[in-house]
C-alpha positions, 0 to 999 in steps of 0.5 A: 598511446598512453601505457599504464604502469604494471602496479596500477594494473593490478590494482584496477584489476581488482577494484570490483572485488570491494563492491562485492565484498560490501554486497555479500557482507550486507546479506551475510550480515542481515541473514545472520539478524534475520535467524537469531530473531527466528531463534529467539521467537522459537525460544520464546514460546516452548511451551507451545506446540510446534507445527510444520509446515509445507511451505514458507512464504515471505509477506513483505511490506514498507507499511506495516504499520498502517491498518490495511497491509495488517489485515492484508498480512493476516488474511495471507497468514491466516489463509496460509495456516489453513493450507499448511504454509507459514506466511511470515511478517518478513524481516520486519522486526529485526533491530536493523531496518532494511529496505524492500529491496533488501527485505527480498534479497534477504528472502531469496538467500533464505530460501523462502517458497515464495513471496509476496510483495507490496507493489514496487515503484523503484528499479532496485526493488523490480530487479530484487523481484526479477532475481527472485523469479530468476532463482525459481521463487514465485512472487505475487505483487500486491496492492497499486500497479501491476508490473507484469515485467518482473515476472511476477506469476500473479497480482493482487490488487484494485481496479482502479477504473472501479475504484475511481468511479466509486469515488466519482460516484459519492463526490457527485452525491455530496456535490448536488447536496451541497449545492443546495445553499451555495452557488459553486463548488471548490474540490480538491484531490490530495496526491501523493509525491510517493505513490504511482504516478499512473495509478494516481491519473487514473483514479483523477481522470475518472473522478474528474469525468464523473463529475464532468458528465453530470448535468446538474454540476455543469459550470459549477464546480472547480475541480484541482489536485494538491501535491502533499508530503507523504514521507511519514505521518506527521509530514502528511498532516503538515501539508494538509493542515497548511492547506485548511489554514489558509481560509481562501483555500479550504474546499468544500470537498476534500478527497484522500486517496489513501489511508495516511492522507484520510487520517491527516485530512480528519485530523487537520479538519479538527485542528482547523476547526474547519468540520462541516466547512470542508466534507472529507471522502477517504480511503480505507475503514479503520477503527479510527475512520469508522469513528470520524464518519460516526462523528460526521468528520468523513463524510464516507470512505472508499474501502477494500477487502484487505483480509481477501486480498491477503488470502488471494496472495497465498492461494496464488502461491499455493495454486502455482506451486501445486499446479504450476499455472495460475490466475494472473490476476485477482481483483478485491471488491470495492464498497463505500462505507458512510454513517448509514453503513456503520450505524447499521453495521453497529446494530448488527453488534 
């Protein structure tokens, strides 16, 4: 047997001490950026009254930026000022970018009320949720699948089953019309290598039954999915711009399943000068979406209520802590927006 000299013992029996130092620096650090950007966010606006608040809630998202996690935050922070609790944007404008898990970690170490969440694919990220609800902060999951093992009290979210059966639905409706002039059909659904993997099949399967039930289609239609880029932006609108330029491969429709897909689908059909070749089913209703439909690049879009999401999540957090139960899950409505609608809702203004 061999013998380990007493220095080496010693040594070894310290190694796990590096680790945790790395960890305990890493929050130490992010709380220390975390309070001053709160100072100076406090110092900035003296001249406004200040309000306290009951409760303190973390809204944390990798996709701030988008048009949909925006108006999720401000329906959970608007609905949070008229309930007494601030719903902080958190740790998302710090000069050090911090990763989901991170952003959590920092929240419970902070002491927040409660949390709510973009959906978590990563274990990290679900072991940052489990620790949360360990350290008695309730979180609420928001948006793609639910993960009822992190012990989240409630989520937020879609039915998917719905979701893809509205697609399903408008796909089916701009087939039969197109096929009025040609023979046959070419459809593709862009998927993401980033998102939920079950969410995702889902959403196909039930579009792909959709189309598979109608009489009209059958024997008509080639029915694929296409894998695209979805680390940023412009990757997206790489992959799908390779997909239109390639004359052979431009489908007749073209659905996106999410927001970035949508606006690099409209963006690519322009630069390929492919509008009115390919029709293009998307997600989501922004400003910039509304405006392709109203200009006849997107046939029509899949929307949320993002802003009654938001609110949900708050509720959820305030319904939990006032009572300690809680509904485990609040479903937003789905609706479908094409040139009628914003035309209508146009008037309206």
């Amino acid at each position: 047997m061999k013998t380990v000299p007493e220095g080496k013992k010693g040594r070894r029996r310290y190694y796990w001490i590096l680790p945790l130092l790395l960890v305990l620096t890493t929050i130490a650090t992010a709380l220390a950026l975390f309070w001053s950007q709160r100072s100076a966010n406090l110092s900035g606006k003296k001249e406004e009254a200040l309000k306290t608040y009951d409760r303190y809630y973390a809204f944390i998202s990798d996709e701030e930026n988008s048009s949909f996690w925006k108006e999720v935050y401000e329906g959970a922070h608007k609905e949070g000022e008229d309930t007494d609790a601030f719903v902080e944007d958190f740790a998302s404008d710090l000069a050090v970018g911090y990763s989901l898990e991170e952003r959590i970690r920092i929240a419970v170490a902070s002491g927040v009320d409660g949390i709510i969440v973009e959906n978590v694919n990563r274990n990290a990220e679900k072991n940052e949720i489990a620790a949360a609800t360990e350290a008695g902060i309730p979180v609420v999951l928001v948006g793609g699948n639910d993960d009822a093992g992190t012990g989240r009290i409630s989520y937020v979210g879609i039915s998917r089953y719905d979701l893809g059966g509205l697609y399903g639905r408008q796909v089916v409706i701009l087939a039969k019309k197109l096929l009025n002039d040609r023979n046959r059909l070419k459809i593709t659904v862009l998927t993401g290598k980033n998102a939920d993997a079950e969410s995702q099949k889902l959403l196909i399967s039930t579009i792909r039954d959709s189309v598979s039930a109608d009489a009209d289609l059958y024997g008509r239609i080639d029915f694929e999915t296409r894998e695209i880029d979805d680390f940023g932006t412009f990757a997206s609108q790489r992959s799908v711009t390779e997909l239109l330029m390639d004359p052979e491969n431009v489908p007749d429709i073209l659905v996106a399943l999410n927001e970035e897909h949508t606006n690099s689908a409209y963006q690519a059909a322009v630069d390929n000068n492919v509008v009115g070749q390919c029709s293009i089913i998307g997600y989501y209703d922004s400003e910039s979406i509304r405006k392709a439909i109203e200009n006849e690049i997107l046939s029509a879009t899949i929307t949320v209520d993002a802003v009654q999401m938001g609110k949900d999540c708050t509720t959820a957090l305030n319904e939990y802590l006032d009572s300690g139960y809680v509904s485990e899950y609040f479903m937003a409505d789905t609706y479908v927006v094409d040139k009628e609608t914003v035309k209508a809702q146009g008037g309206e203004e």
